[in-house]
C-alpha positions in Angstrom: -19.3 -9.3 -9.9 -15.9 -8.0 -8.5 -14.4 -10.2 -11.4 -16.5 -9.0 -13.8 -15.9 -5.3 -13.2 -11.9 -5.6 -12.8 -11.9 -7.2 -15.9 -12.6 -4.3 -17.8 -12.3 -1.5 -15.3 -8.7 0.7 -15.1 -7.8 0.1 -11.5 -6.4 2.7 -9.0 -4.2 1.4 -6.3 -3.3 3.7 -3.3 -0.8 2.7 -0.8 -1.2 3.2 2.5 0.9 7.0 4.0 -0.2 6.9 7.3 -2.7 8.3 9.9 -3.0 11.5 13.0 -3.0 11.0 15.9 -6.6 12.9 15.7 -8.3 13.6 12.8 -8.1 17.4 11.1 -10.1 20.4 11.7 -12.0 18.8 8.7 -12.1 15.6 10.0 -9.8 13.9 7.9 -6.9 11.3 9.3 -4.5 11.6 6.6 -1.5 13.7 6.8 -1.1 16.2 4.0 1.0 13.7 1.7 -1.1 11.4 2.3 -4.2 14.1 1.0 -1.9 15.0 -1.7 -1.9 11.2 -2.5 -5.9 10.8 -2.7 -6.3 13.9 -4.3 -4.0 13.0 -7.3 -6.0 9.8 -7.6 -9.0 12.0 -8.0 -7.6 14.1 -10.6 -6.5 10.3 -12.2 -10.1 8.7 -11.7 -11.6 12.3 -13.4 -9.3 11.6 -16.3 -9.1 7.9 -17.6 -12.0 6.6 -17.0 -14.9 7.2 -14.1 -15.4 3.3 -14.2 -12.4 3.0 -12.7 -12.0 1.2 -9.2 -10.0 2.0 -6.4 -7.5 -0.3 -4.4 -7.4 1.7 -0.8 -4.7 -1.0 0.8 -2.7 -0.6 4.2 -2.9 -1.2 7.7 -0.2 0.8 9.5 3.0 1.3 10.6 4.6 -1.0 13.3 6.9 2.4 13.8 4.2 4.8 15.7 0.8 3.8 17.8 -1.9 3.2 16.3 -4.8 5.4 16.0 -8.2 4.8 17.2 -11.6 6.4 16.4 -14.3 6.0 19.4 -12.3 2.6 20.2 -12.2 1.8 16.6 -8.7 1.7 14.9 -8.3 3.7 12.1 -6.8 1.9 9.5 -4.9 3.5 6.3 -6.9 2.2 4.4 -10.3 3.5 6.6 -8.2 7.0 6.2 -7.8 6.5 2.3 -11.3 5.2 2.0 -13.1 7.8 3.9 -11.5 10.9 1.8 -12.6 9.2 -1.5 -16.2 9.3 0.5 -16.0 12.7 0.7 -14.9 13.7 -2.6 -18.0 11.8 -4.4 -16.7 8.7 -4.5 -19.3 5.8 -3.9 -18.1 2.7 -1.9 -18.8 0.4 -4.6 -16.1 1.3 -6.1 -13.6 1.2 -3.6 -11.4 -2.2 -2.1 -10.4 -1.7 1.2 -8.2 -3.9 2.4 -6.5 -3.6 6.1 -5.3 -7.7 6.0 -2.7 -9.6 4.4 -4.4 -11.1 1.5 -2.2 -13.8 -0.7 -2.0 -16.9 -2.7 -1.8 -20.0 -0.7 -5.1 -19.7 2.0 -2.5 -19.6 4.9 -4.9 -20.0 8.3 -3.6 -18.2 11.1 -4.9 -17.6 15.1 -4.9 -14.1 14.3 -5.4 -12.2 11.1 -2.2 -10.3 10.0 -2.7 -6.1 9.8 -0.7 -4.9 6.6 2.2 -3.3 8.0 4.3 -2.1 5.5 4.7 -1.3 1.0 6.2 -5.0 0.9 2.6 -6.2 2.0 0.5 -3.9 0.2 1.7 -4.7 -3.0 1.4 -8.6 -2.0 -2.2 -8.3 -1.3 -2.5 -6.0 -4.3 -1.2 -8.2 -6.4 -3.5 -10.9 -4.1 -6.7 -9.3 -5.1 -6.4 -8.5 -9.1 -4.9 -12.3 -9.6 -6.9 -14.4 -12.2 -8.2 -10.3 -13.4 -7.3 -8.6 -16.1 -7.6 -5.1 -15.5 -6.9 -2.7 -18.5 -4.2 -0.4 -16.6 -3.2 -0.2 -12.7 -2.5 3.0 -11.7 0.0 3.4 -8.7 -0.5 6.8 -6.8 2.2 7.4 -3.9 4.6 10.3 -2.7 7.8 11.5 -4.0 9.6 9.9 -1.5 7.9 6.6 -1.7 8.1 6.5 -5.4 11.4 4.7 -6.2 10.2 1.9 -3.9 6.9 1.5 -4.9 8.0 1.1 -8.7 10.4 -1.3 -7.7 8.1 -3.6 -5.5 5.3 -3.5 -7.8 7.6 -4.3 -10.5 9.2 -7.4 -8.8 5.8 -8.8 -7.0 3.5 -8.4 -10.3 5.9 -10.5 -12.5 7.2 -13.1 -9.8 6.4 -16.6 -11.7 3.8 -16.8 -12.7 3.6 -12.7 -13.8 0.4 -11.2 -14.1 -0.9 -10.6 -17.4 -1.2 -6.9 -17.3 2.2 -6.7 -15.3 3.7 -4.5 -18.3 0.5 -2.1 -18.1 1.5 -0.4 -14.7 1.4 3.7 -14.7 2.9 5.3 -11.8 2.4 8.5 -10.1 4.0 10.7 -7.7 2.0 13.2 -5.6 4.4 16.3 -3.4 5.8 15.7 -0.1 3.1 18.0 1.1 3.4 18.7 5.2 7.3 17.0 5.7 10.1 19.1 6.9 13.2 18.7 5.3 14.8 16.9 8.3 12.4 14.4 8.3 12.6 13.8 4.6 15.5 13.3 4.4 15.8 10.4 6.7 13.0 9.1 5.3 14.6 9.3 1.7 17.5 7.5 3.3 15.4 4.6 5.2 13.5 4.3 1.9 16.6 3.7 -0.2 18.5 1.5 2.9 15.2 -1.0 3.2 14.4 -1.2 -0.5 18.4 -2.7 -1.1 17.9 -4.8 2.0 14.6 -6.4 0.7 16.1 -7.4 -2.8 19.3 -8.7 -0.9 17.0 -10.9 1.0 15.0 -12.3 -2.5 18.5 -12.8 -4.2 20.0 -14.4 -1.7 16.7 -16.8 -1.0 16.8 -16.9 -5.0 12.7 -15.9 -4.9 11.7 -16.0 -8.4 8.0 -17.3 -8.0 4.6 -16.0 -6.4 4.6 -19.4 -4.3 8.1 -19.2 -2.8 7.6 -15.4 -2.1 4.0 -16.1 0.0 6.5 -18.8 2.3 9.3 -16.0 2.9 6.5 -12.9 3.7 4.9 -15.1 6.1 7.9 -17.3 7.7 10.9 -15.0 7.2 9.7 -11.1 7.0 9.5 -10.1 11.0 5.7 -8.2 10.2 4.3 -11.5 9.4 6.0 -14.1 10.5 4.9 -15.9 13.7 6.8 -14.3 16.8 8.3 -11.8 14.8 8.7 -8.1 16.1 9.4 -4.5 14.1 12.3 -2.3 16.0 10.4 0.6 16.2 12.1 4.1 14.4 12.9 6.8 16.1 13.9 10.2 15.6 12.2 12.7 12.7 12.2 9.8 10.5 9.0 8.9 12.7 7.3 12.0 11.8 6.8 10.5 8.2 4.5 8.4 9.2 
């Protein structure tokens, strides 16, 4: 059915921005650019098409603690997931995914948690292969925009590209809620992690969907086995 449905269905993708520490005074977990995220996506879904689908993908960042909920972690994607509940949005026509999801049915002691843009658009990618949506629709931040663009852009045409690769429509929703400090070093770590991502796949000489499942899983320290994330600190942190 899910084929069926992406197959002819626009598709919404929204990257994960984040959770509170404790949900709003209206109970939602998302910060305020991560609201202004959804709610651009809403204004989207409302326009194109209202058999559209939404991706909700991300775990969370390896930078803060986690957030739980009555025990429960609160996920990005939970966050992203349970606004577009609110708004009217029925949960048949959301993906949520929280968990690495790629190409070559890696088994592993312990599913991996999506931890970063470089994941999300993996599993994206992951869950419309062998689908032929009419157009994906990326909906991020201004400050995430640059990267997104260039990560879907690379992932969706590594060998073999997907066939829809040249119908992706991005979107850019205010830096709602970030002081200036704070986006400013997140501009910069942004920009410095982007070049250092496609200095790794040049070097490696990555050109296929294949090779690029081996480096994220044996090579990229979110995923590999053993690996570890040096936490940020400083008002960068505040960004997430």
């Amino acid at each position: 059915m899910l084929d069926d449905v992406l197959n002819r269905s626009d598709v919404i993708i929204i990257p994960g921005a984040g959770v509170r520490e404790e949900p709003d005074k209206d109970g939602n977990w998302l910060h305020p650019w991560g609201i202004a995220r959804v709610e651009m996506a809403l204004e989207l879904y409302s326009s194109i098409d209202e058999d559209a689908y939404f991706i909700a993908i991300g775990g969370g960042s390896p930078h803060k603690n986690p957030s739980y909920d009555n025990g429960n972690r609160v996920f990005d994607c939970s966050a992203i997931t349970d606004y577009l509940h609110r708004h009217g949005i029925y949960e048949n026509r959301i993906i949520s995914v929280s968990e690495l999801y790629g190409t070559l049915g890696y088994e592993s002691s312990s599913k991996l948690i999506l931890q970063d843009t470089i994941g999300d658009v993996f599993s994206s990618r992951g869950i419309l292969e062998n689908r032929n949506p009419e157009t994906v629709h990326i909906v991020t931040n201004k400050f995430h925009y640059e990267r997104a663009c260039r990560l879907f852009d690379y992932i969706f045409n590594l060998v073999p590209a997907l066939p829809f690769s040249n119908n992706l429509a991005f979107y850019c929703a205010e830096n709602d809620g970030i002081d200036r400090e704070s986006l400013d070093a997140r501009v910069a770590k942004e920009r410095e992690r982007t070049e250092y991502f496609f200095r790794q796949v040049t070097e490696n000489e990555i050109d296929n969907i294949n090779d690029f499942d081996r480096w994220l899983r044996t090579c990229h320290d979110a995923y590999k086995d053993g690996g570890t994330v040096q936490r940020h600190s400083g008002a960068v942190v505040n960004t997430y």
